[in-house]
C-alpha positions as CSV (number, residue, x, y, z in Angstrom):
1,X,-18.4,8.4,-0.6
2,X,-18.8,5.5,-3.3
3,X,-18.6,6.1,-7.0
4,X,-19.9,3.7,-9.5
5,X,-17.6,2.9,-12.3
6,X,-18.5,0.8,-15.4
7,X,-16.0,-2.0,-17.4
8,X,-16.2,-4.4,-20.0
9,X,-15.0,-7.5,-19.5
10,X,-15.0,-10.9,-21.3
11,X,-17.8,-12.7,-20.6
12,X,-15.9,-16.0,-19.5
13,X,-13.5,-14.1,-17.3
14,X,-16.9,-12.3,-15.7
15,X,-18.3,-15.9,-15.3
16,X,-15.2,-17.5,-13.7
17,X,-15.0,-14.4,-11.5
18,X,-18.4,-14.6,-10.1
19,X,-17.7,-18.5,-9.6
20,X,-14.7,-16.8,-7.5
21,X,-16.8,-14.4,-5.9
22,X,-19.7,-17.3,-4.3
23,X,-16.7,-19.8,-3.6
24,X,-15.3,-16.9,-1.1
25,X,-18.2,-15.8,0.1
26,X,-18.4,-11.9,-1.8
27,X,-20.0,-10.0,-4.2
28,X,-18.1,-9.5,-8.1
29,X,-18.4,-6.0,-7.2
30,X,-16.2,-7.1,-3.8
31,X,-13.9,-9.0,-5.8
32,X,-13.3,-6.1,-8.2
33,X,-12.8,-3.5,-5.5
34,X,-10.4,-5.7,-3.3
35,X,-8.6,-6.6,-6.6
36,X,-8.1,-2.8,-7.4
37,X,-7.4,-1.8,-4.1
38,X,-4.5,-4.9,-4.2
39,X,-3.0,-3.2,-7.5
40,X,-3.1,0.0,-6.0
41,X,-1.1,-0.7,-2.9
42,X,1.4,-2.8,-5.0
43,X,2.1,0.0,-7.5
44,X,1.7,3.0,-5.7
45,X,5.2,3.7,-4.6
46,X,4.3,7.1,-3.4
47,X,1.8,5.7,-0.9
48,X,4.6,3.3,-0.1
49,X,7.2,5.7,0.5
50,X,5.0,7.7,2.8
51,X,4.1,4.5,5.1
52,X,7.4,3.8,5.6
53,X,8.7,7.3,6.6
54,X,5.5,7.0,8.8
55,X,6.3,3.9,10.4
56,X,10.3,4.7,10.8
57,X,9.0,7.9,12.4
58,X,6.9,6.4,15.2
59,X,9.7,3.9,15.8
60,X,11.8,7.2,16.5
61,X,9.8,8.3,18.5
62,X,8.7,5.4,20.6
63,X,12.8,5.3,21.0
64,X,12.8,8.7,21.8
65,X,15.5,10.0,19.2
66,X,15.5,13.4,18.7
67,X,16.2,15.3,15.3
68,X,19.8,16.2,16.4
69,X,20.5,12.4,17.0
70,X,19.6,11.6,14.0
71,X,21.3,14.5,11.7
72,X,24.5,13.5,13.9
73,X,24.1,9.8,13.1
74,X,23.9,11.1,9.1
75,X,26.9,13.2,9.5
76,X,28.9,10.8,11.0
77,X,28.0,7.8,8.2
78,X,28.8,10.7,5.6
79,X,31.9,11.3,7.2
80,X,32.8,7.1,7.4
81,X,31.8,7.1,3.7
82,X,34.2,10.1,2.3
């Protein structure tokens, strides 16, 4: 589901961004929404975080270490460290 949202913008930063929008082929409303999403991905270390466990999981698995392999590998770095 879509939700429209409203801004105000200076009108030469509007014109150079709909100059933008035709060179690449979009809409402004395209533009803004990629631009947002972009911000979004590069600030949202939560979201980040989560990927990451998600892909270091599903290398685990697709190298079929188990939970105890891994808990023995952190108790033995712990160990190296003390």
């Amino acid at each position: 589901m879509s939700t429209q949202m409203l801004i105000r913008i200076d009108d030469e930063v509007k014109n150079r961004l709909t100059k933008l929008a035709r060179l690449e082929g979009k809409t402004t409303s395209e533009m803004v929404r990629e631009l947002i999403e972009e911000r979004i991905k590069e600030r949202d270390i939560g979201a980040y975080v989560d990927d990451l466990w998600n892909r270091i999981g599903k290398k685990l698995k697709a190298k079929r270490v188990t939970p105890a392999a891994i808990e023995k590998a952190i108790k033995a770095s712990r160990k190296n460290q003390g």
